[in-house]
N, C-alpha and C positions, 0 to 999 in steps of 0.2 A: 504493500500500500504506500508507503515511504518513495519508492521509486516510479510509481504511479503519480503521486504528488506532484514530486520534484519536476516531473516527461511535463505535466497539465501548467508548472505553474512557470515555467521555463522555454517548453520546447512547441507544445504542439495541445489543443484544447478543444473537446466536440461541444458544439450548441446545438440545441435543439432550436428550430426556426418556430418562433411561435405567430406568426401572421404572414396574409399572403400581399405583403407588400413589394415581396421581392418575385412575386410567379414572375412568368415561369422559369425560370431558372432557379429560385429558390421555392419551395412547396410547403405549405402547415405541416410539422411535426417530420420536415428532412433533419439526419443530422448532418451537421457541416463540421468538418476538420479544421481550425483556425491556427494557422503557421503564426505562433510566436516572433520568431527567427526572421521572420520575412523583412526587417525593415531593420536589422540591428546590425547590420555589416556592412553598412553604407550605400546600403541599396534602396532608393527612396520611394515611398508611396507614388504609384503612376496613374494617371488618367484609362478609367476602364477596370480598376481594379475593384475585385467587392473586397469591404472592412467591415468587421469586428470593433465599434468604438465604444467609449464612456461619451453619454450625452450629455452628463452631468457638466452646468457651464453653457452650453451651445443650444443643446435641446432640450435640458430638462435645466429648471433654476433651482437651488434649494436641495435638501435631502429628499430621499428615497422614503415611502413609506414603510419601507421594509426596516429601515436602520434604528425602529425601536424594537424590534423582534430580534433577539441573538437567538433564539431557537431555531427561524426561520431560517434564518443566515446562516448556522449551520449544517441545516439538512439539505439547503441549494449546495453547499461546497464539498458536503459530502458527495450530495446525486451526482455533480459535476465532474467528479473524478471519472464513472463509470459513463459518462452522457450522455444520463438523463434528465439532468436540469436544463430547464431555459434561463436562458441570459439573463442576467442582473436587470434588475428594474429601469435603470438608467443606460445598459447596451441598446447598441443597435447595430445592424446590420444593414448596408447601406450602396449603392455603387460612387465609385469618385467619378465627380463628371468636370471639376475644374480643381485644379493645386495652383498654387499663390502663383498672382501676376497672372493669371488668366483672364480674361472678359467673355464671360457666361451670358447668353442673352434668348429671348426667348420673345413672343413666340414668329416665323415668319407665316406666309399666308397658307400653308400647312403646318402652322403647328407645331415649327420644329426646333430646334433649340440649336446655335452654333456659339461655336468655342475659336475666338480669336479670329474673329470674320465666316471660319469654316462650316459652314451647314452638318449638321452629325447626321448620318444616317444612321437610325436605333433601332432598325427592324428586325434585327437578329437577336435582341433579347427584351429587343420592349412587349410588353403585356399586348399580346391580339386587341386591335379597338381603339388604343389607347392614342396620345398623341404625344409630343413632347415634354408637355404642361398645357392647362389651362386656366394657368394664372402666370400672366406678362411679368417678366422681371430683368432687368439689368443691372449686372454684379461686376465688380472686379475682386476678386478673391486675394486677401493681405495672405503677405508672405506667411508661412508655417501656417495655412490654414488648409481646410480643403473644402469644398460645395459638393454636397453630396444629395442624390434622387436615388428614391425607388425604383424597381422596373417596370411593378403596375403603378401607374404612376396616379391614376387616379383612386388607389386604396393604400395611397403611401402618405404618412407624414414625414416631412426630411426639411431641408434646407430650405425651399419655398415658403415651409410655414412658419421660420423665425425669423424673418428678414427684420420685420421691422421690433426686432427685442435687443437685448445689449447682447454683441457676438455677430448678430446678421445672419445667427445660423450657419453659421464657420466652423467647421469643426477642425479645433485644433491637432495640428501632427501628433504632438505627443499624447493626446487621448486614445491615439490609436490600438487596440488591443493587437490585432494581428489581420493577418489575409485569410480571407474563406479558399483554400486550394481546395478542395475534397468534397463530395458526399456522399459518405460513406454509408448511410442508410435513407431509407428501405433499398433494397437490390435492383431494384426497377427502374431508381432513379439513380444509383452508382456510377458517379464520374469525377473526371477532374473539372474544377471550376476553371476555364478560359476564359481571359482578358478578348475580348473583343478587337478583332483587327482595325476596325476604322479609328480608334484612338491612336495610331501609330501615325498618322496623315494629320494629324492636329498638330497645327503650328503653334511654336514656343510664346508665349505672351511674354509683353512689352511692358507692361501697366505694373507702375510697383505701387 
């Protein structure tokens, strides 16, 4: 159990997905393998990547209702070892859609959302129906921060909805728990989690 601990609280950690904010590519009750490691060897959070974050700060203000229950809060970090806990109150999972000095902007006469002048096309893991946003916003994302959406974007709370709170709904780098690589349950849905190619065509932002 000691060296189960150590693998979860170090190396590598499963969540349970508890809403379908992220379909389809993430599903009610997948679990997701979240690489610890991913970002601590100087390798930096990219556009396109799904995260694992603390919204405490950005998304969430104030404590958790869980943080007067130490029972509670035990029996999550136990389940978590073996995982079947869902994420901390204040977790989220999330895709990055702008890292600092990006200009995020939404929506054009489809709906669509571009990153540093470039139109995104989302149709490889946006939610069937769905559209970029339908709610207009223009962003420049502060250094060490990142702007992050849902995939169903219209049953996702994310970035769009703190805009006008202190933060803007930035989620800071170092809140970042790890990268969703894996998911590893049910068998059906068994794969690696891929970064999306059209991220790789998004021009470098200017805007500090």
């Amino acid at each position: 159990m000691l060296t189960l601990s150590l693998v979860n609280a170090l190396v590598a950690q499963p969540f349970v997905v508890p809403s379908g904010s992220m379909e389809n590519t993430l599903r009610v009750g997948d679990r997701i393998m979240v690489n610890k490691l991913a970002y601590r060897f100087g390798d930096e959070v990219r556009r396109g990547d799904l995260i694992v974050f603390d919204g405490s700060g950005s998304f969430v203000h104030g404590g958790g209702a869980g943080d007067s229950d130490p029972l509670t809060g035990l029996f999550h970090k136990a389940a978590g070892l073996v995982g079947f806990a869902r994420p901390g109150e204040t977790d989220y999972t999330k895709r990055v859609i702008g890292i600092g000095g990006d200009r995020v902007t939404c929506c054009d006469a489809d709906g669509r959302i571009s990153i540093n002048g470039m139109v995104l096309d989302e149709r490889a893991y946006l939610y069937p129906g769905d559209r970029g946003s339908t709610v207009p916003f223009d962003v420049v994302v502060p250094d060490g921060t990142l702007f992050v959406l849902g995939d169903h974007r219209s049953a996702s709370s994310d970035s769009r909805d703190h805009l006008g709170q202190p933060g803007g709904g930035m989620v800071p780098v170092d809140k970042v728990i790890g990268r969703a690589d894996w998911i590893v349950w049910p068998p059906s849905h068994f794969g690696e989690v891929e970064r999306p190619r059209v991220f790789a065509r998004v021009p470098d932002g200017t805007h500090g």
